[in-house]
N, C-alpha and C positions, 0 to 999 in steps of 0.2 A: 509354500512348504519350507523355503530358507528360512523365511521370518518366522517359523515356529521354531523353527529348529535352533537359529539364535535364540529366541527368546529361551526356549530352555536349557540354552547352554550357558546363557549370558545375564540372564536377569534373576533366574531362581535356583542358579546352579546348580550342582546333580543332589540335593537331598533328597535321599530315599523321604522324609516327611520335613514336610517345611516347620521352622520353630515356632512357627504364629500358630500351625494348625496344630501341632504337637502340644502348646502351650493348654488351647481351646480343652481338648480332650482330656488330659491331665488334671483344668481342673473340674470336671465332674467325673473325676474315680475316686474312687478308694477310701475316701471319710464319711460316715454316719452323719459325724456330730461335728460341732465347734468345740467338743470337748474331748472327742478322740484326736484331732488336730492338734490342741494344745498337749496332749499327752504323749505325740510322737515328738515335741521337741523337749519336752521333759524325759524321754528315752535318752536325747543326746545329751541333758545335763551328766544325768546320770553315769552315759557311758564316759564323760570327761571328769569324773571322779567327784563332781560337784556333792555338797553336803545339806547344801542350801537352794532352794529353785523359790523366785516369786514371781506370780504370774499376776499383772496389774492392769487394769483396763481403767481406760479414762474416758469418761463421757464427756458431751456437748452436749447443749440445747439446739436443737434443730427443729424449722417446721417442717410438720410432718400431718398433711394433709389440712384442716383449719386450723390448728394448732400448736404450739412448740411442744417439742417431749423432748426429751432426754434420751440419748442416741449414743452408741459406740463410735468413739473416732479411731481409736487406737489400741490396742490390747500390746504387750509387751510380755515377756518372758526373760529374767535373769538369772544367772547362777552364778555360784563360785566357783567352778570348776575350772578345770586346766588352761581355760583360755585354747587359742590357737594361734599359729603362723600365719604368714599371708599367705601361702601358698594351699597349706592345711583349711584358710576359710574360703577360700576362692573352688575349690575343690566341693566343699562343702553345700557350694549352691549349685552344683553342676545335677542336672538330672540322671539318675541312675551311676554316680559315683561319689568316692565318699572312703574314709579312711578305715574302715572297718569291714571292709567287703569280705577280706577271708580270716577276719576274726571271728570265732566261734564263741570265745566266753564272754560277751557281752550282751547288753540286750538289743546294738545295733544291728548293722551288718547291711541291710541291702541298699544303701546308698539312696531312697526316694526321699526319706523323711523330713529333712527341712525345705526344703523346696517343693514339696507335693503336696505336704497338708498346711503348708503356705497359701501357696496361690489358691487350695482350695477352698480357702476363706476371704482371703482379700487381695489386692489388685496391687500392692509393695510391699515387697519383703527386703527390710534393711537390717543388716548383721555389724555389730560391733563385737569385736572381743582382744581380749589384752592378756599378756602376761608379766606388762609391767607397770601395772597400775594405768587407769580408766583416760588416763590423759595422754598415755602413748596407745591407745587402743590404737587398731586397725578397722576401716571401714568400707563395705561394697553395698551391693544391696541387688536385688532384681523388681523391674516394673513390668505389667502383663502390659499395660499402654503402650508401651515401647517396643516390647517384643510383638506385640501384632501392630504396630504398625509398622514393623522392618527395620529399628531405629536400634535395637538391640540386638546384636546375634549370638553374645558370647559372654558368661559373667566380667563385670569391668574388673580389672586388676584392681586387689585391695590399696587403700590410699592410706595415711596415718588422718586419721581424724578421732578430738575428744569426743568419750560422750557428753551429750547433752546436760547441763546444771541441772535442767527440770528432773530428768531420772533421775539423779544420783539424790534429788530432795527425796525422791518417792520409794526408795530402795537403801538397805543398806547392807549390800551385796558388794559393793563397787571396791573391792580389795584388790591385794596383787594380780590376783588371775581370775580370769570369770569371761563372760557373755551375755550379752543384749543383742535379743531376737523381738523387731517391731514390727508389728501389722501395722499397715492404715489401709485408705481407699479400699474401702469397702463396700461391696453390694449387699444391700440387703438381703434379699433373698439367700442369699448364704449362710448368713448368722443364722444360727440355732434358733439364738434370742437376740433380741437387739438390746436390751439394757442391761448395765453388769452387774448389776445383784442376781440375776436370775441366769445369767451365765455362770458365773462363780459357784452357787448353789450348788447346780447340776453338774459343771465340773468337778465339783468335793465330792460329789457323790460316785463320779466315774473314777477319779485317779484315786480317792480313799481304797477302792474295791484293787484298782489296777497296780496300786504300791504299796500297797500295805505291810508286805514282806519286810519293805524299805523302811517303812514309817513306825513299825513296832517295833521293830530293832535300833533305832535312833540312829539308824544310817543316812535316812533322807527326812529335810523337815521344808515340809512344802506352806508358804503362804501365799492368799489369795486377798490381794486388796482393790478398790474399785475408787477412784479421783473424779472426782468434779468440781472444776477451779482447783484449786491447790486443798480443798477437804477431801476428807476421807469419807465414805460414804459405806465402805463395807470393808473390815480387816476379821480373817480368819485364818487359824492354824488349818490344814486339813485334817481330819480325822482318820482313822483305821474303820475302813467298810468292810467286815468278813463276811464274806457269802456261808462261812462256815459256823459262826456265829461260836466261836473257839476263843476269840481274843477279848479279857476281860474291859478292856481299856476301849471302847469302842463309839463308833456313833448310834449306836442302837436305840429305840427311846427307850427311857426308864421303864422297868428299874433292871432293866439288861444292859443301862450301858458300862457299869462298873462291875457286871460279873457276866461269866458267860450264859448263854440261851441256850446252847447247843449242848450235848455230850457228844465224845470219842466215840461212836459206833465200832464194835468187838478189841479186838487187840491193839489198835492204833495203824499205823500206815501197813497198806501192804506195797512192797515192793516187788519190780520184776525187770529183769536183767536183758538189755537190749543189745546184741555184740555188731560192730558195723567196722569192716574193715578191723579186723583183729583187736577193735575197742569196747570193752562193756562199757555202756552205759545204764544207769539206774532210772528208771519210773516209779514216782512213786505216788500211791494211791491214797488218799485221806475220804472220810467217812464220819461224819455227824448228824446226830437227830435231833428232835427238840426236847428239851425234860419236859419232864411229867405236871412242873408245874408254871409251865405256859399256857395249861388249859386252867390252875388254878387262880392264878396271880391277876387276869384279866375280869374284869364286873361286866365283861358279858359273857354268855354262856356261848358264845362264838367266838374262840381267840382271834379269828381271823380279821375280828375287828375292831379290833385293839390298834393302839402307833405300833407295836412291837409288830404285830399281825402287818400291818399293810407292809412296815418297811420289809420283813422279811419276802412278802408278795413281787420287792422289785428287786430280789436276790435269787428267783427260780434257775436255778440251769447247774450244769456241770463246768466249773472253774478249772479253764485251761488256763497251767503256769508254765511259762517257758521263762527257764534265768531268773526267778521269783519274781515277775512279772508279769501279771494277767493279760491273756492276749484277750478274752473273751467269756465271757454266761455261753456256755452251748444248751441252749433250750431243746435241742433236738434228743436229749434222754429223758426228756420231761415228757408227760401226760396233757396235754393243753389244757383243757378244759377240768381238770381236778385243782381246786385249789390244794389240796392235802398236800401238794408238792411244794408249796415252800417252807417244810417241816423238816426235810433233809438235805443235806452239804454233801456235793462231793467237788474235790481237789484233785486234779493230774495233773503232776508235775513234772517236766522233763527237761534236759539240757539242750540249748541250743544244738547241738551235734543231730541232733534227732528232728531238726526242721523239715527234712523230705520227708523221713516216713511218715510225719504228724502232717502234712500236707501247709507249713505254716506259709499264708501267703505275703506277701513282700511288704502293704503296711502293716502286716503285724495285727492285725482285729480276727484272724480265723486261723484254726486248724483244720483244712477241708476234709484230709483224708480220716482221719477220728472223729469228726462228725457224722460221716458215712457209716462207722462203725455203730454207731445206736441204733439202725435197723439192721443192720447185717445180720445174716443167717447162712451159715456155711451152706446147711444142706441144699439150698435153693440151688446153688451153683454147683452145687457136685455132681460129678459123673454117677450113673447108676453104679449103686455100692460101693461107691468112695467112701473109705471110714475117715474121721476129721484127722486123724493125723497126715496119712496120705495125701489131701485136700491143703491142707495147712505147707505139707514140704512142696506140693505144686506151684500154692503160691510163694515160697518164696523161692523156687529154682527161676521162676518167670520175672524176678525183679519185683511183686507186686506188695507196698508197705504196709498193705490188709495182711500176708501171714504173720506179720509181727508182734500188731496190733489185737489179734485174737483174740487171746488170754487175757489182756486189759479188757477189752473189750467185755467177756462173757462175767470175768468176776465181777464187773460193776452191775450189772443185768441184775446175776443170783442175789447181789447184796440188798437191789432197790426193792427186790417184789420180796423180800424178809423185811425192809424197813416200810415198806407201803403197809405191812399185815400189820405194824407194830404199831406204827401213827395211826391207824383206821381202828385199835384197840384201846386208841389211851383217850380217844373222844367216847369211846361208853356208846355204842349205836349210833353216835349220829354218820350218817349213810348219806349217799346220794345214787338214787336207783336210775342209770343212763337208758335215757329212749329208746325203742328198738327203732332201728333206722325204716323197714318198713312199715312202721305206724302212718297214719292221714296224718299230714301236718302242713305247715306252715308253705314245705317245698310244695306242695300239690296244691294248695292255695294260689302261689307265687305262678306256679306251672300253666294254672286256666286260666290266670290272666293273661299270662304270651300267649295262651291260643286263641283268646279272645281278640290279643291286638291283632295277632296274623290274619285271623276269619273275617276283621270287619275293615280290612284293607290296608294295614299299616307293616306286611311281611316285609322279612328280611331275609338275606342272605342264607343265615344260620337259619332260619326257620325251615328253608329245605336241605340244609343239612344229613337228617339223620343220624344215629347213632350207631355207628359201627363197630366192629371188635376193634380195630386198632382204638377208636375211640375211647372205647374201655377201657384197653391197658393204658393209654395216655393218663385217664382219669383216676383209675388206682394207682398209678406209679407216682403220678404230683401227689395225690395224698398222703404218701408214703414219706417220700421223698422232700416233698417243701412246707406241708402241714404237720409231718410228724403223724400221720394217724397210724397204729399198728396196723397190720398185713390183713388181719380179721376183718379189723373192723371197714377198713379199706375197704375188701370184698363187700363186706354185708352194704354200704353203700352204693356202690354201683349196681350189685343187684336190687336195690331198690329204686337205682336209677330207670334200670330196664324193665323192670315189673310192674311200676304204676307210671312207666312214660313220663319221668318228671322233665321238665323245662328246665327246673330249677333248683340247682344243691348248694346249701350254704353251708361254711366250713369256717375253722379258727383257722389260724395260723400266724407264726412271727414274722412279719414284714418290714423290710426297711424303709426306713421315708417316713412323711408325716400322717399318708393318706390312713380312716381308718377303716378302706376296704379296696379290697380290688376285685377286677372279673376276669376271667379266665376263658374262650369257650373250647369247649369238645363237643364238635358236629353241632348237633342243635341243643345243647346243655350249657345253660348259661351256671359257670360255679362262681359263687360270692363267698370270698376269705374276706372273714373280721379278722384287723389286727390287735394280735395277742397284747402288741409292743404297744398300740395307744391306747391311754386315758380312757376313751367311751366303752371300749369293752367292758370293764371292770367295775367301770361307775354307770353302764346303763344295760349292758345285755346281761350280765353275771348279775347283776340286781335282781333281774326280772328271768332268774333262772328257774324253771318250773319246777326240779325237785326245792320242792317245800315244806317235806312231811314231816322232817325233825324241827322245823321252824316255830319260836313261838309266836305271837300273837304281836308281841313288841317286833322281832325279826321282822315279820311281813311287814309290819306298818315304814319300818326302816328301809327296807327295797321299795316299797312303793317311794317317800319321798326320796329319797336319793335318787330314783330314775325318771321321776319327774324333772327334780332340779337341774339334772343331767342335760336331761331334753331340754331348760330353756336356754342350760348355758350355751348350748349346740346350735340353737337358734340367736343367740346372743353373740356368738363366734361368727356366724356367716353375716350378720348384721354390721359388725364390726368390719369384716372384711370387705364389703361392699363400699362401707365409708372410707377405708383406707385407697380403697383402687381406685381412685379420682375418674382415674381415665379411663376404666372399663364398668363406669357405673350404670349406663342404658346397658350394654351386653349383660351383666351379671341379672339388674332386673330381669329382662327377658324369661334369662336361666330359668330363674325362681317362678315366674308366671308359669314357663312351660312343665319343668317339675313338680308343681304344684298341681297343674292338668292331669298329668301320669298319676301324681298319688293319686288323685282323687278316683282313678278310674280302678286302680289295686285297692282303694278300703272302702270302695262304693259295698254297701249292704245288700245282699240278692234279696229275690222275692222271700222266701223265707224271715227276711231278719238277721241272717246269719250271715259272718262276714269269711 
């Protein structure tokens, strides 16, 4: 008992959580992407008044299974900004602190972001910054190899050290004041992408939407270049990405990128006045639709698929701004399954001051509490004969930043189901008539096959499950809730869960990560979400979407190959991925034999013919 009690008095001192395990957990939160990462430290150029940020990646030849490929060794971020102190950069890699914690007008503030979506991409983070020219820089850095192995406990006091000759070839940022922020030692598995054309790409695409404020005002001029040996391999300006499609100057493809796609929906912003602590602050609401002649300017009779059509397909959601900087697309006021939704823009904008009620969480990628708002419905929660105003001062006597929210909330509603009527009129009939959820389909298909494996000895757990009421509300409320389905249709699904005893309910939904499905269960209800957010959706189940009655002849023939090609590249990805995994090549085989078994036993043909 002594010798425990040394030891944890004496060897791992009293940390409520040790740095090595702290480190571990830190880095898998809080980033998407490698290009939400790179875009929390484009937050801190920004907030050090920089005018300039360039974000540069340098490749290697590495081998990379039988072969050499070209691989990320290092990615770097510069700016011209204020530079910092020693003390100010030393601070700066501390976790959860950071020189902006109770500044409100900036886009900083919660102290995670250079050290958080650091290490959640690579294994050293080294920080140069100067405010008297690049040769009196100051220099520290953090290593995750050192901090789990106990060799680190504390950021190292900054040192004077130049930067590097090779950078300052590569940039030419290196003025009186600025910053150099360096990844290396990287795991793969973290990268997005592993090569930096295809990183860059999709980073233009994320910081064009997420600074654009910056970028059409000639406030911020962001470049993205990519080195291999001392060439250049890829240089680009970033472009202005509008989800509103407002801004004449833009990346849009032709012939939308030199004029706008969108109109002003009614009178232009609506605003509304949020008081907190005897401070109004302003919300303000923006509203665009597509003109009329984005159904004509396209040579197919489907604008949807058109460059102009897809790109606006990866712009669906509601643009939450905080400090004119895009926190997020909130897809949760969207309709999943309608494409007609990426025919309308909406913009909320609010100030930093309004972070709680907006629910904004600490990297910055979400407002929780207004996303809650797109299914909200007072009367659910109201007392018998509560009238909404009553309801409204409840919640906000109880603290709750739903009654504030309200009003934003409802006017965006009334706006989208007048602009759903308008874009569903400028296509001329073309319709898509939605399945009634208790039709025979594919779930009652999928269903007699689980009962077929349980019956012939292969049951499970979930197979004596059952489906109970709580099960039901669990399974309407995730619909609701994480798929976005409306309250109706919600219902009318579970009732069809419980009326033809399905096994099996498949669902869209926006999911984080790469996978492009997930499973869910309730009692003995296996639910299968496609994601909205990958590739295969769009290019093999929306292909093969059964309303096809306004389709022509050419249409059909276009979703047939397109969801073929789909299907090989699909098989073409896991092929790949098999030769990449050296060392899980028997296991992955296996996989695939046993998978292969299962399908075969789900598209086995019955006596009939019928599958």
């Amino acid at each position: 008992m002594n010798q425990m009690a040394n030891r944890a008095e004496g060897d791992i001192g009293a940390e409520i959580i040790p740095p090595e395990l702290a480190v571990r957990a830190m880095r898998d939160s809080g980033y998407r992407n490698t290009d939400y990462a790179l875009a929390e430290l484009i937050d801190n150029s920004v907030q050090a008044n920089a005018t300039q940020v360039d974000v540069i990646c340098l490749e290697v030849m590495k081998q990379v299974s039988q072969r050499k490929s070209r691989r990320i060794e290092q990615i770097a971020v510069i700016d011209n900004g204020d530079g910092m102190t020693p003390e100010t950069l030393r601070i700066a890699l501390q976790f959860g602190n950071g020189t902006h914690l109770r500044d409100r007008k900036g886009i900083g503030r919660f102290g995670m972001g250079l050290p958080n979506s650091s290490i959640s991409q690579c294994r050293r983070l080294e920080v140069w910054s100067w405010q008297s020219g690049p040769n009196n820089a100051m220099w520290t850095y953090i290593d995750v190899n050192d901090i789990e192995a106990g060799r680190l406990k504390s950021v190292p006091q900054p040192i004077p050290k130049p930067v590097p000759p090779d950078w300052r070839e590569r940039s030419s940022l290196f003025g009186t004041s600025g910053t150099l922020v360096l990844w290396s030692n990287f795991d793969d598995h973290r990268l997005q992408w592993r090569g930096a054309k295809a990183t860059l790409e999709n980073t233009e695409t994320l910081i064009g939407r997420m600074y654009r404020k910056f970028i059409d005002t000639g406030d911020l001029t962001i470049r993205l270049a990519a080195y291999y040996d001392k060439e250049i391999t890829f240089d680009a300006t970033t472009r202005v990405n509008d989800p509103l499609y407002l801004t004449p100057q833009s990346c849009t493809p032709s012939p939308f990128d030199t004029e706008p796609m969108f109109q002003t929906w009614g009178e232009g912003d609506q605003e509304f006045t949020i008081e907190i602590d005897g401070q109004a602050h302003t919300v303000a609401v923006r509203i665009s639709w597509a003109k009329e002649d984005t159904v004509t300017r396209g040579s197919s009779a489907d604008r949807g698929s058109t460059t102009y059509g897809k790109h606006a397909a990866k712009n669906v959601g509601v643009s939450v701004v905080r400090e004119r900087r895009e926190l997020e697309l909130d897809k949760a006021w969207t309709i999943g399954y309608d494409p007609r939704e990426r025919w309308w823009g909406i913009e909320v904008e609010f100030p930093s001051a309004l972070d709680e009620i907006f629910g904004v969480t600490n990297n910055k990628q979400h407002a929780n509490t207004f996303a809650s708002m797109a299914q909200f419905d007072w009367e659910e929660e109201a007392y018998p004969g509560e009238q909404r105003s009553a309801f409204r001062e409840r919640l906000l006597a109880n603290g709750d930043p739903r009654g504030l929210l309200i009003d934003i909330a409802e006017y965006i509603q009334q706006q989208l189901d007048e602009i759903r009527r308008r874009i569903k009129a400028q296509t001329k009939g073309k319709r898509s008539t939605q399945k009634r959820h208790d039709d025979p389909d594919v779930e009652d298909q999928a269903s007699d096959k689980f009962r077929e494996r349980a019956e012939s000895g292969h049951e499970t757990p979930s197979d004596k499950a059952g489906f109970s009421e709580d099960d039901k509300k669990e399974l309407q409320d995730d619909l609701i809730e994480n798929d976005h389905y409306t309250s109706t249709d919600a219902k009318d699904i579970v009732d069809a869960v419980v009326s033809r005893k399905r096994k099996v309910q498949f669902s869209t939904g926006h999911l984080d990560g790469h996978h492009f499905f997930s499973t869910k269960q309730f009692g003995d209800l296996t639910k299968i979400t496609f994601n909205t957010n990958h590739p295969i959706h769009n290019q093999l189940l929306e292909a093969l979407n059964p309303n096809t009655e306004d389709d022509t002849d050419a249409d059909l023939l276009d979703r047939v190959h397109r969801a073929s090609d789909t299907l090989k590249l699909l098989f073409a990805a896991w092929a790949r991925y098999e030769l990449e995994e050296t060392q899980r090549h028997d296991e992955l085989m296996e996989m695939r034999q046993e998978w292969g078994k299962m399908a075969k036993v789900f598209l086995r043909e019955d006596a009939e013919g019928k599958k």
